[in-house]
VOPAGU-2260 file (C-alpha; in pm, 1 decimal, decimal comma):
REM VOPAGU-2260
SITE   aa  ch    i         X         Y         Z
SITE  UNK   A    0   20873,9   11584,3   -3737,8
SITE  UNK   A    1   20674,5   11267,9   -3643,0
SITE  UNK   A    2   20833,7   11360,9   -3237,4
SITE  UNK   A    3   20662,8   11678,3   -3265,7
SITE  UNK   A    4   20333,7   11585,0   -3420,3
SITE  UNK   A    5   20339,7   11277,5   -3118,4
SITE  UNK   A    6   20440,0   11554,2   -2875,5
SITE  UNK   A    7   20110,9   11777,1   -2978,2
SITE  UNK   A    8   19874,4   11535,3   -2945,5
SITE  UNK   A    9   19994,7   11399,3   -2645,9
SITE  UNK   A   10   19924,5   11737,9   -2490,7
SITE  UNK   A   11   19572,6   11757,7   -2665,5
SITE  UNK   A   12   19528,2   11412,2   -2426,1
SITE  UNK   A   13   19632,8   11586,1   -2153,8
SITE  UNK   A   14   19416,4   11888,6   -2189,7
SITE  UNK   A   15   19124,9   11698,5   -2292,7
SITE  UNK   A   16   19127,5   11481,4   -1945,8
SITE  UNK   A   17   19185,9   11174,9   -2101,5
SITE  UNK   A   18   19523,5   11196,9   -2012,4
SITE  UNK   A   19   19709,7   11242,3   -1663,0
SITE  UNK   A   20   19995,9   11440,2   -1547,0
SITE  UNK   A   21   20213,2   11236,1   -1263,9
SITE  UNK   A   22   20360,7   11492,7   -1053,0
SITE  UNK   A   23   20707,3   11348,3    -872,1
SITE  UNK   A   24   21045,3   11472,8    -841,6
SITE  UNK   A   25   21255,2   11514,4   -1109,0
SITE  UNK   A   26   21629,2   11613,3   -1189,6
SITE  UNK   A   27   21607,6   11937,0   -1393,6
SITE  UNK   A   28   22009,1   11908,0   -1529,6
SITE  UNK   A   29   21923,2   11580,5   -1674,3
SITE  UNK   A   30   21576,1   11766,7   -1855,5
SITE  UNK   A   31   21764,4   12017,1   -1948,4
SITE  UNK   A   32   22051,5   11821,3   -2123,1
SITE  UNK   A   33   21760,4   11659,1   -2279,1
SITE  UNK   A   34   21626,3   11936,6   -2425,8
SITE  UNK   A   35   21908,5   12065,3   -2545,6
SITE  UNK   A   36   22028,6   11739,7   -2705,0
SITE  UNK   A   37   21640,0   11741,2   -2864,6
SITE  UNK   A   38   21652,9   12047,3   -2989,5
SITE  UNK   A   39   22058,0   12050,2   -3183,5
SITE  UNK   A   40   21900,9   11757,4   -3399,7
């Protein structure tokens, strides 16, 4: 619960500007397997 409430606010930061993005490559299996792992918890 406290992931998701971190995860939510982080993207408030990010909307508000006071936050920034980094845009660089990125290996979408290993995201994937993340999120899957994330979300069978």
């Amino acid at each position: 619960m406290l992931s998701l409430v971190n995860n939510v606010l982080e993207m408030a930061r990010i909307e508000s500007g006071k936050m920034t993005v980094d845009t660089k490559p990125f290996d979408a299996g290993k995201l994937y397997v993340a999120i899957h792992e994330v979300l069978q918890k």
